[in-house]
N, C-alpha and C positions, 0 to 999 in steps of 0.2 A: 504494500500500500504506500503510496506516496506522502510528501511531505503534504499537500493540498488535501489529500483523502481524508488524512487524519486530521487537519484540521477543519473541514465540513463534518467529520463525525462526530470529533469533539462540541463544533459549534451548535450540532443537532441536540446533543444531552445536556449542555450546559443548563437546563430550566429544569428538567427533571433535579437532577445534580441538586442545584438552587435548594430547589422545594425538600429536597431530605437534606441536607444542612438544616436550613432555617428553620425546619420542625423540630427540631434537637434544642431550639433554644426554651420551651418550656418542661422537659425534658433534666434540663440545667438546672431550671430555677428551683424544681422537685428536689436537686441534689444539694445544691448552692444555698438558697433560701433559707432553711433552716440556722445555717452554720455563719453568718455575716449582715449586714445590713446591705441596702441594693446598692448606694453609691459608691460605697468604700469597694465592694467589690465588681461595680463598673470601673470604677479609676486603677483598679489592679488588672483588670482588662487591657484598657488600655494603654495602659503603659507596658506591659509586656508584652503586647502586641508591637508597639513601635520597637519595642527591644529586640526582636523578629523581624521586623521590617527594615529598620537602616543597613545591620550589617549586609542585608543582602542587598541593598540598592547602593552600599557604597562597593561592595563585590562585584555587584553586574555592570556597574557604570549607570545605571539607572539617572536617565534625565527628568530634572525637577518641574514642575509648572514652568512655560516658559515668562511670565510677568507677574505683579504683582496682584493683578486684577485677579488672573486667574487663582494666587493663595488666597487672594479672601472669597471668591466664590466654594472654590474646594471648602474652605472655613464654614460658610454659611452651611454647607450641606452638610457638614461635620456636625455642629453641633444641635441641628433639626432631626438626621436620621440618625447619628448613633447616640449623642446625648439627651436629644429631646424622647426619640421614640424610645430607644431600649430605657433610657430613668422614666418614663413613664409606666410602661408597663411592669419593671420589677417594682419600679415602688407602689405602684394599685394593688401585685401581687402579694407584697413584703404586708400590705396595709389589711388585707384579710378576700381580699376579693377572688372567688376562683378562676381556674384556665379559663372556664368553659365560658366567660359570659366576657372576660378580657380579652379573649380570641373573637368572639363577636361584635365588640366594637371596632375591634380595629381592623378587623375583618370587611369594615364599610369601606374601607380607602378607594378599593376599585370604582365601587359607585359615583364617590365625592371627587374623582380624578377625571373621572367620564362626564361628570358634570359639568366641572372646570373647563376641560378640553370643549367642551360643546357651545359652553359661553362664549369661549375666544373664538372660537370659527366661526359661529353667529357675527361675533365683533367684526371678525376679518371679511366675514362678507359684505355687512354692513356699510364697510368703509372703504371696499374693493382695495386693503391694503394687506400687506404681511404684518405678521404680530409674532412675537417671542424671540426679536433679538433678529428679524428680517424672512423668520422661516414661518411659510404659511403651513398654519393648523389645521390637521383633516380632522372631518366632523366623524363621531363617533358612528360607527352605520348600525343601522335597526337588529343587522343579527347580532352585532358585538352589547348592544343594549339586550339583547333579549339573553346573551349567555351570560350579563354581567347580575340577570335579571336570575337567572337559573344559580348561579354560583350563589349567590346570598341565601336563594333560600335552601338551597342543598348543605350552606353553610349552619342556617337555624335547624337544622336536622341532625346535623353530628352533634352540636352542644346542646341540645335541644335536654337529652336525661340532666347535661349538670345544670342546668339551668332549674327546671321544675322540680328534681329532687334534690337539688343542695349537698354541700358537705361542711365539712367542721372548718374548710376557708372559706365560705363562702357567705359571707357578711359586707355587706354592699352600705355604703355612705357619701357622705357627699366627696370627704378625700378621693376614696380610690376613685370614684366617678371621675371626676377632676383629673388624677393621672392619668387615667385609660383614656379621655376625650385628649388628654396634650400629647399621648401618644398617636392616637388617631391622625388629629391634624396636624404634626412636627414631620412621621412617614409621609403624609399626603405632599407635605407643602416640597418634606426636603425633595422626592422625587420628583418633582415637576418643576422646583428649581434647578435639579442636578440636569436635568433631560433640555432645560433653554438654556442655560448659561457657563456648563462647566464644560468647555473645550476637551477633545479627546488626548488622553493622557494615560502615560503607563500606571497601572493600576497600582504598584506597590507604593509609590509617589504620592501620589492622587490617597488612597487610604492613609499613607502618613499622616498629610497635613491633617485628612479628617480627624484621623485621631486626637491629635497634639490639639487642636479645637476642640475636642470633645470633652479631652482631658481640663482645658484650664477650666472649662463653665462646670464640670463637674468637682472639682478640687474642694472649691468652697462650701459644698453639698456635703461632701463626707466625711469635713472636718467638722461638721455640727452633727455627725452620728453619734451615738454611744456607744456601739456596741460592740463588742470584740470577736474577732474573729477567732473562729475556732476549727484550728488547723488538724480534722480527721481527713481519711480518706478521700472519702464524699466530698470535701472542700475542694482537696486536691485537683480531686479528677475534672468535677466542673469548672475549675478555675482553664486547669491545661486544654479541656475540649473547648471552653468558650476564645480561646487566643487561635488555638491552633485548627481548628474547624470553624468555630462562625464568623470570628472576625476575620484571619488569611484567608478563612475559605469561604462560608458563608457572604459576608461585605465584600468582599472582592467581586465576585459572580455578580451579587447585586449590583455594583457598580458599571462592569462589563455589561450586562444586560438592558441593563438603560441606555448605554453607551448605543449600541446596536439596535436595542429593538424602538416600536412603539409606548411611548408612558401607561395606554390603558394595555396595551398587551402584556406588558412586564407585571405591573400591578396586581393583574386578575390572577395570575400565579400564586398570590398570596392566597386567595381563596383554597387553594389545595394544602394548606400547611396544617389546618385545625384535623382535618382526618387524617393525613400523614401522622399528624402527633396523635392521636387518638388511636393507630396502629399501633406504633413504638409502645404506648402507655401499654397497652395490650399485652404485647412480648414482654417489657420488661417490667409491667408491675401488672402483671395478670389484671389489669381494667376490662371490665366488659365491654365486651363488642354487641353492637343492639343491632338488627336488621333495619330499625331505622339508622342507625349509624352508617349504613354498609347505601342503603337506598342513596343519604344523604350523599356522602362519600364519591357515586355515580354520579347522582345530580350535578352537584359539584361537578368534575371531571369534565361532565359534557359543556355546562356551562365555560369553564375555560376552553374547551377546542373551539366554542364558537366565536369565542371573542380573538383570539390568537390565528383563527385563519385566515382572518380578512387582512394582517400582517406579518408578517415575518420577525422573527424575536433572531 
């Protein structure tokens, strides 16, 4: 197989790939959660992740943003998707809120993205001008509306048991509300600023700066924790899989796939992570699998092919 070959087969699975990474981040929080507070162990994230990251970009020769414009873009995205989104959602979780109903708010993105996109090419047509920076916006089409339509509610199907039957996290108030919506819209915004304005860049660069952004606005967060970490296994392990799988590997993907694909094509991917994780919980902590979950699960599924065929990711 050729150098070409392999990189069209690569670039085929890279969403698959995606989607079982970024399920493993609730996964995480199950192992992680317990043993630390969310910030203190966001900021241990990321800064071992850049501790991973430079050697190798000062290794490969790896070329930096090439202006300044373009570090404070990377920055902005930095601190929207990986310090907005992921401290919202562990601190909702850290706060008592379960997966199943935090995976469903933020599980809205695709929709809130689809909406966005459709006001602006409303705009653009409006004004028979380009809009995002000179590049005209396709309007979202009726089948990618109808899979984006399909994915949600396939997604209220898999959380649908932890929602009506609850568990001992599953205590809802105004905080975690509050978290889970600044996660919600921190992913929505940072993706759709990362897809107008962050110029295509080597991705180990590009995740640096985000980090290093990520890390100052989170600093200040987790010097007002209390709580001590507590250095067993289970710590261990979710601290090294969160560096070396979701943030090298999980954000990186995510980056790449914005980079290449459409904003609502990349996004509706997200719809597939609640039952991907509700598999895993399955295998590794014997959770029950419901036929409505398996239904949901499908739904879903089809839901993202429709939205993803009308572009190319």
């Amino acid at each position: 197989m050729s150098s070409s070959d392999d990189r069209s087969a690569w670039v085929r699975v890279m969403p698959a790939v995606f989607v079982l990474i970024w399920s493993t981040g609730f996964i995480v929080a199950r192992f992680g959660m317990p043993h630390s507070s969310p910030f203190t162990f966001l900021l241990m994230r990321y800064l071992l992740s850049m501790a991973c990251f430079v050697p190798w970009i000062l290794w490969a020769k790896v070329p930096w943003p090439q202006n300044r414009q373009q570090f404070l873009h990377l920055s902005v995205t930095g601190i929207l998707i990986q310090a907005g989104y992921l401290g919202g959602v562990w601190a909702a979780v850290k706060s008592g809120m379960g997966s199943g109903l935090s995976a469903l708010i933020v599980g809205i993105q695709p929709v809130l993205t689809a909406i966005w996109l459709s006001a602006m090419h409303a705009r653009s047509e409006a004004s028979s001008a380009p809009v995002e920076g000179g590049v005209h916006v396709s309007a979202i089409t009726p089948r990618q509306w109808l899979g984006l339509m399909l994915g949600l509610a396939g997604l209220l199907m898999v959380v649908w048991r932890k929602l009506t039957q609850g568990s001992t996290m599953d205590h809802v108030n105004f905080l975690n509300i509050t978290f889970a919506v600044m996660a919600l819209l921190c992913i929505t915004a940072g993706t759709l600023y990362q897809k107008r304005f962050v110029q295509p860049c080597d991705v180990r660069s590009a995740n640096t700066v985000q980090l290093l952004a990520a890390a100052c606005v989170t600093l200040p967060l987790a010097l007002l924790e209390v709580e001590r970490v507590d250095w067993v296994p289970e710590m261990f392990g979710a601290l090294a899989w969160s560096v070396l799988g979701l943030t090298l590997g999980g954000s990186s993907l995510f980056y790449m796939l914005i980079q290449r694909g459409a904003a609502a094509s990349v996004t509706s991917l997200m719809y597939m992570v609640p039952p991907t994780t509700a598999l895993m919980a399955w295998v590794l902590f014997d959770e029950p699998i419901t036929a409505m979950t398996l239904a949901g699960t499908a739904l879903t599924a089809l839901g993202v092919s429709q939205v993803v065929r009308a572009t190319k990711i």
